[in-house]
C-alpha positions as CSV (number, residue, x, y, z in Angstrom):
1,X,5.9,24.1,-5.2
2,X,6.3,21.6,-8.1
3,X,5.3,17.9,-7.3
4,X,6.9,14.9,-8.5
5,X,4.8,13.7,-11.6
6,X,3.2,10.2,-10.9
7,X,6.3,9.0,-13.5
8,X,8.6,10.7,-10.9
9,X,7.0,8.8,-7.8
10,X,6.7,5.5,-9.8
11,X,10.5,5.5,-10.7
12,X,11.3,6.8,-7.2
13,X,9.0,3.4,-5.7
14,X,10.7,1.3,-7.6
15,X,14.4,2.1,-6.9
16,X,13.5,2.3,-3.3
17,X,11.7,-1.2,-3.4
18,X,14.6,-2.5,-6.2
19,X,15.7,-5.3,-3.6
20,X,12.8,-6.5,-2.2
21,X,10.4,-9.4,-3.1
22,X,7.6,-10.5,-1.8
23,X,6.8,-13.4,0.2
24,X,6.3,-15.8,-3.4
25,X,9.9,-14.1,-4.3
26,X,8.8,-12.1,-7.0
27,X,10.0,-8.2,-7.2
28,X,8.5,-6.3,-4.6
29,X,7.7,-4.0,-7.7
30,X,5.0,-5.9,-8.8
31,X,2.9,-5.6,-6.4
32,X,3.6,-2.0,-6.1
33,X,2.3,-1.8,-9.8
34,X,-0.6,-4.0,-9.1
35,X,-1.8,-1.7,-6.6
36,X,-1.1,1.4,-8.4
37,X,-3.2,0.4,-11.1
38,X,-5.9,-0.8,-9.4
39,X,-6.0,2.6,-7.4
40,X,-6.6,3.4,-11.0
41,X,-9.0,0.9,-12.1
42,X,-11.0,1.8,-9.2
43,X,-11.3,5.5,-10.6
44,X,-9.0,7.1,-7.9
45,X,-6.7,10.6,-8.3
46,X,-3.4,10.9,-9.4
47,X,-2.7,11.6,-5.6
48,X,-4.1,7.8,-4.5
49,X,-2.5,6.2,-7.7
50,X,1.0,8.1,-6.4
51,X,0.3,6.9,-2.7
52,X,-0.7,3.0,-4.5
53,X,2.9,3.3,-5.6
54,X,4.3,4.4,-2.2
55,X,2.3,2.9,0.0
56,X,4.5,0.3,1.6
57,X,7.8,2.2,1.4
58,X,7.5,3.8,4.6
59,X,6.2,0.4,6.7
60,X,8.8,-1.2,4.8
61,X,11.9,1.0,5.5
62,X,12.4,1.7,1.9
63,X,11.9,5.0,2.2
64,X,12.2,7.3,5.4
65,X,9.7,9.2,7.1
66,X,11.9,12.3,7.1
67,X,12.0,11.3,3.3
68,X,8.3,11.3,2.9
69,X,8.3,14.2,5.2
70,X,10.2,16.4,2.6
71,X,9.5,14.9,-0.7
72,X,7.9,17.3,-3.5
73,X,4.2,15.9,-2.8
74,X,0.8,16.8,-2.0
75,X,0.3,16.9,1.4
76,X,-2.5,14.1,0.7
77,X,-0.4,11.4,-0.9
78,X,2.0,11.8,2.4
79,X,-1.3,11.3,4.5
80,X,-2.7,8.2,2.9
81,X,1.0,7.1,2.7
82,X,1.5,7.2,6.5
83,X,-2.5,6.4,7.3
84,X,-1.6,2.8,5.0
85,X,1.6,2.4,7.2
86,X,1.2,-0.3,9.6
87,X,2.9,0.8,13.2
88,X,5.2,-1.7,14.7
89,X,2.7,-3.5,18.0
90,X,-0.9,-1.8,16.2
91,X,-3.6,-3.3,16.1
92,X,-5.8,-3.7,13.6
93,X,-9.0,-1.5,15.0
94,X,-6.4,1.7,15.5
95,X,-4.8,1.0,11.9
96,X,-8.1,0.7,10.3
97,X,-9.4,3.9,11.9
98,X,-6.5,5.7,11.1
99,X,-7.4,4.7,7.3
100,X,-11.3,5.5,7.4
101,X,-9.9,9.0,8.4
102,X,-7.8,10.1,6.1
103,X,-9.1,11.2,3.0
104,X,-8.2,8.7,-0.3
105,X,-6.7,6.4,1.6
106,X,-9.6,3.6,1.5
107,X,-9.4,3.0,-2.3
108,X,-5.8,3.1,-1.5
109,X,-6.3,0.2,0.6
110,X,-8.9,-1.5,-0.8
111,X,-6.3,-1.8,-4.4
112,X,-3.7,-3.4,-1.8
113,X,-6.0,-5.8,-0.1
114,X,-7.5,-7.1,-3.4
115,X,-3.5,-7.9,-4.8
116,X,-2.7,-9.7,-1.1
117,X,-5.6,-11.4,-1.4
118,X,-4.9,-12.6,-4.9
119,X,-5.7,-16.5,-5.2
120,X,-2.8,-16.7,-7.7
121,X,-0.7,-14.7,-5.3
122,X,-1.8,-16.7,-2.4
123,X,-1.9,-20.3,-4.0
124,X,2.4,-20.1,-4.0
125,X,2.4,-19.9,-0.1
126,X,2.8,-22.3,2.4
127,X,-1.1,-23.7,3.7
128,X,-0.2,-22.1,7.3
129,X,0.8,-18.9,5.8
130,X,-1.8,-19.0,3.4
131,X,-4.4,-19.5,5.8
132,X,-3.4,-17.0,8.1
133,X,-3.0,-14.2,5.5
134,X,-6.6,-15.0,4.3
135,X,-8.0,-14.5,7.7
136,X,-6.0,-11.4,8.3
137,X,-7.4,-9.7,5.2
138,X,-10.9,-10.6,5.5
139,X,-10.9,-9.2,9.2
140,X,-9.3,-5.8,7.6
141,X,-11.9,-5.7,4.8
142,X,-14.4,-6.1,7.6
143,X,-13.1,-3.2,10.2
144,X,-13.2,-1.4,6.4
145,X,-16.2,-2.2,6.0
146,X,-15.0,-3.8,1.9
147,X,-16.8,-7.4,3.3
């Protein structure tokens, strides 16, 4: 089977995420990007970089399981995809388990928590939100072991 080439899946992440913004109100893209290349920066595989651009498209309904399900990709990018993928009611010991697990999907992770966590990102929020999302990363770091 041919894959989609990481220009493919970037293209793909961005049409499906074309709508969105994040909670500052900038394109969702962004972020996307930011992740993808510090998948990169990191020294991760083409397969993490393709699941840094994908990696919120299934949580986010931008893309459908039965989408990643059949897409032309390794089956390794669909498993850090869905092993990233936050389930409705989880908690945070389960997701982060589910992450230490699957192969790639740490550095995955790791690129995604280090944009969140962004001060510039961050400093545009409200204090409550602000505050909570800082907590909330640092105790994911943690159950990552990243602290």
């Amino acid at each position: 089977m041919t894959h989609l080439s990481l220009a493919e899946v970037e293209a793909i992440a961005r049409e499906a995420h074309a709508a969105q913004t994040d909670k500052a109100g900038r394109p969702y893209a962004e972020h996307l990007q930011a992740v993808a290349e510090g998948v990169r920066a990191r020294g991760g595989t083409d397969e993490q970089i393709a699941a840094g651009w994908l990696h919120d498209s299934v949580e986010d309904d931008a893309l459908s399981r039965a989408w990643l399900d059949r897409a032309e990709l390794p089956q390794s990018v669909k498993d850090m995809v869905l092993a990233v993928t936050k389930r409705p009611g989880e908690d945070l010991r389960t997701y982060t388990a589910r992450i230490l697990a699957t192969p790639g999907a740490l550095l995955v992770k790791e690129a995604d928590l280090a944009h969140n966590a962004d001060p510039g990102r961050l400093a545009v929020l409200d204090e409550a939100t602000r505050a909570r999302l800082t907590l909330k990363y640092a105790e994911v770091r943690r159950l990552l072991g990243l602290a």
